[in-house]
Every structure is written in structure tokens, then in C-alpha cells.
Phi, psi and omega in degrees: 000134204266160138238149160223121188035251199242026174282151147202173188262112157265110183293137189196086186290323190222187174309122153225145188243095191266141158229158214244123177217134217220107185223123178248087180300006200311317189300314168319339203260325205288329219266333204284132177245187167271355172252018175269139188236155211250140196260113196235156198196151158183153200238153213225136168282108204293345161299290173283321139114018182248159221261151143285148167245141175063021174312127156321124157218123221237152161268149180259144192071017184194181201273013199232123188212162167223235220180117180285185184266212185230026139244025171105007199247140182195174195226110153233158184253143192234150208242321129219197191235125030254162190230126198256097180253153169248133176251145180216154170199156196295344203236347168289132116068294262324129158220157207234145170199147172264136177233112171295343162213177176285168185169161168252118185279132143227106185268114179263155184244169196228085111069106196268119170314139196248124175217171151253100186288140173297324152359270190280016151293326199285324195238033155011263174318299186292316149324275200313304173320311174292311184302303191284244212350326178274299184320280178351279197309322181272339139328308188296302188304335198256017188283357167307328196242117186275158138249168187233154188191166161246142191224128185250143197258149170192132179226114161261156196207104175250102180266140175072264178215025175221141182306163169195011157187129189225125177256112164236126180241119186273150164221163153243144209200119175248176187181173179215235198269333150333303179155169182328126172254340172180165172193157193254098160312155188233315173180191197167157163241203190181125170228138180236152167255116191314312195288076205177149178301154197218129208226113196268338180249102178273347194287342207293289180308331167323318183239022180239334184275134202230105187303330151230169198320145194261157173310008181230179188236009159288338168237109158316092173265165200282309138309086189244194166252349182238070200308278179353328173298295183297303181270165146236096203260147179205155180250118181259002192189175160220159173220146193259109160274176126329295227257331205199156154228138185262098168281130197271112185243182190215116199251089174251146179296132156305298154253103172345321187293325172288148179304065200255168146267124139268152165173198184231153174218114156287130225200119184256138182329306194251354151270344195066021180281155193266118172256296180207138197242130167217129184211161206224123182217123183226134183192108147296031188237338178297104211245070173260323206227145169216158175218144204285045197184135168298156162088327177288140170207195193216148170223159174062020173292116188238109176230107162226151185219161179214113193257111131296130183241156202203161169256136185233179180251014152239359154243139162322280194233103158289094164289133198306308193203140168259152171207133173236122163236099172249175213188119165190170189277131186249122173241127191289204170320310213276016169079330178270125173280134186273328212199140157253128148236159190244159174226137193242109181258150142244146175202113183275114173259100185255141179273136189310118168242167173263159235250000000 
């Protein structure tokens, strides 16, 4: 199998509802002992009463963290008590609790308020255009500083309503703020149902999807070099913190026709920092995906990701988390569509720190 740029080969027989799902727990894994005992939790937006899903969650004071799933559920392993964990999230909150014993935690987060400053109604345009733009360059500039993780992998494969493949994969991984730059298997198991789509690459989106633009023109990301070209930019929000307010801007395509992501990027006002960049793109003309049999093609093809970013105490801006979701109608000869699949990745990044 050949790649160019951003072809790659799949195998792909039937409907599928893939998921990629990626949590890299190492300290966690590295702190468990025989007297470690495990803390279950989950976590709710005290407005509405709906799981956060993929929520930050820290032993406080110290190197150890995990990551909630993506109903809101997480696991620390605890050596004793009491134990101070901290939760953070981009839309949240930050809250700290002491916990004294083992127990099942349901923790609510509190909603970060959202404004539109008039400021930045009045000067719209030039604003928006300046922010992403001061974001871009400083992404691009600090992109130099690689990072490292051991990383755990889960892969679901659904065709129609019945599971039909499972994956867990350990990795070591490097990347910096841009994206996956390389990664290693360490070990993994697999299980398959033959009669189901069978996905011959797992790295491919993963490592093709970019917080800013990449050496090629097939694809247009929203952070570029010629923003002004490409977009149309407007600031649709703020979000209020304690520490920063983030302006939320929206990266619409001039032309529809071209290989653009529409999408969005969260940008705090006064560093220029990247908190989260996301784009959406339907185009069937996007040659991402191939199928190894005649007669097969796709329609209604939608490929979208959301790249998260966090502060450490050895980088500005790290990234937290990757999300892929892509979608289309899978079809034979006859012209009738047999199957929609969606294929879904998560992928978490915690950086190695020493102990």
C-alpha cells in the first residue's frame, strides 16, 4: 500500500461505527500498588444535570492524573487518605475536593459564564483577524518542543447495532503542540467479528489532523498562514474564567467548493494562547478513505476533529486531547446504500513528568 499525503488505505466491507479511544493514565498506572485502592467518580454540569465527558482530573500536588471516559466516569488510584484531587475543564469551573475515604463520587462543575464584550462588537472583524492570527504564529513558533507519554489506546468497530471489533493498544508517543509527530506499540490485544469492516490504518487521522496548517494544500485548517484568504472570521463568544477570558472565533470558508474545515477556535484574549481549535468538513471529493474492492464508493462524506490544549509545568500549551468523528453513506454497484459509517477517535495526552 502506497500513502500520498493524506490518501491512505482501508479496508472496508460493511457499515461501521468506529471508535478510537486513547487515555494516557501512565502515572496512574506507574503510583498502583497492592495497597492502592481505587476511587470511582463521575462528573455533571450542576445546571443541567449531563456527564462531562473527558474532564482533567489531578492528585493535587503532585504528578498524577487521569482523564474522565466519555460518560463522565474516572478512576484514581489512591495510596492514602485524604486525597485532594483537582478537576478542570475548558467550559467549567476549576474545583478542588478533599476525599477521605474510598466512596463513589458524583462531582458537579459549575458552568463558566459566556459574554460578548461590546469592545469587541464594535471592532468585529480586525479583532478576530488579529487573534487568530497572533494564535497561529505562536503555536507555529513554540512547536519545536517535542513531548513524550505512554499512551492507552480503545478501539470499537459497530457495524449496524452489533459491536464487530475491539482494540486496546499501549503506546509510547511523541508529539509536540501541532500533533502526533510519531508513536511505538508496546503491546495490545484485538478481537474481531469477521463479517464487518476491518480498518487496515488506526494512526491515520490521528496523525494527519493538525492544530495548524500543515506543509500541503489539500486540506485548509483553520489556523493557516493566509488566514484572510481562506475565511471568514467572527467572534462568537467569551467564556469568563478566574485566570483568562477566551474568546471563542468562527472560521467560516469563503469557498464551499475547496478542501476548507469550517470551524472553531478558543483563544484566551491576553496570551494568545490555543485552549481548543475544531473544524468540519463534507466534501466526497476528499480521497482519505479507499476501498479495496470494485464497485465500492461513499457519499455525504463529514470529517470533523476537536484538538484540546492545557498548560503544564513544562509547557505553555500542550495538548490534552484529540477527537475524530468521520461519516458517510457506504455503497455497492447497485447504487443503494447499504450502510452509514461513522468512525469516532479519542486520543489524550499526558506529559512524563518525574516522580
Amino acid at each position: 500500500m502506497k500513502t500520498r499525503g493524506f490518501k491512505e488505505e482501508f479496508i472496508i466491507s460493511l457499515k461501521l461505527f468506529l471508535i478510537f479511544f486513547l487515555f494516557l493514565n501512565v502515572h496512574i498506572v506507574a503510583a498502583q500498588t497492592n495497597s492502592s485502592v481505587d476511587v470511582l467518580g463521575k462528573l455533571i454540569d450542576k445546571t443541567s444535570g449531563k456527564a462531562i465527558p473527558f474532564c482533567g482530573v489531578k492528585v493535587s500536588n503532585s504528578t498524577k492524573g487521569t482523564f474522565a471516559n466519555e460518560l463522565g466516569e474516572f478512576i484514581v488510584k489512591a495510596n492514602s487518605f485524604p486525597l485532594e484531587l483537582t478537576f478542570t475543564h475548558l467550559n467549567f469551573e476549576e474545583l478542588k475536593i478533599v476525599v477521605s475515604k474510598k466512596e463513589k463520587l458524583i462531582i458537579e462543575l459549575i458552568p463558566l459564564v459566556r459574554t460578548l464584550g461590546e469592545v469587541v462588537l464594535n471592532n468585529e472583524a480586525k479583532y478576530a483577524y488579529s487573534l487568530a492570527n497572533k494564535a497561529f504564529n505562536k503555536l507555529k513558533k513554540t512547536s519545536f518542543n517535542n513531548s513524550f507519554s505512554k499512551g492507552f489506546y480503545r478501539q470499537k468497530t459497530k457495524n449496524d447495532e452489533n459491536y464487530t471489533e475491539f482494540a486496546e493498544i499501549i503506546f509510547d508517543i511523541k508529539y509536540n503542540n501541532i500533533g502526533i509527530k510519531d508513536w511505538d506499540v508496546l503491546e495490545g490485544r484485538y478481537a474481531l467479528k469477521k463479517e464487518g469492516i476491518n480498518n487496515r490504518n488506526y494512526t491515520l487521522f490521528s496523525k494527519i489532523l493538525k492544530s495548524i496548517q500543515p506543509n500541503t494544500d489539500d486540506l485548509i485548517f483553520p489556523l493557516s498562514y493566509n488566514i484572510e484568504s481562506f475565511y471568514t472570521v467572527k467572534v462568537i463568544d467569551e467564556i469568563k474564567n478566574k485566570n483568562s477570558k477566551i474568546a471563542v472565533l468562527y472560521f467560516k470558508p469563503k469557498n464551499n467548493k475547496a478542501a476548507v474545515f469550517e470551524g472553531e477556535v478558543y483563544i484566551d484574549t491576553k496570551t494568545n494562547n490555543v485552549f481548543k481549535v475544531t473544524g468540519t468538513i463534507e466534501n466526497d471529493d476528499l480521497n482519505l478513505i479507499g476501498f479495496n474492492t470494485k464497485g465500492e464508493f461513499k457519499k455525504e462524506y463529514k470529517l470533523s476533529y476537536e484538538m484540546s490544549f492545557k498548560k503544564d509545568t513544562l509547557q505553555e500549551q500542550v495538548i490534552d486531547y484529540i477527537k475524530v468523528n468521520q461519516e458517510f453513506d457506504y455503497y455497492k454497484s447497485n447504487l443503494v446504500a447499504r450502510y452509514f459509517l461513522t468512525l469516532h477517535k479519542y486520543l489524550n495526552f499526558l506529559v512524563l513528568l518525574p516522580f
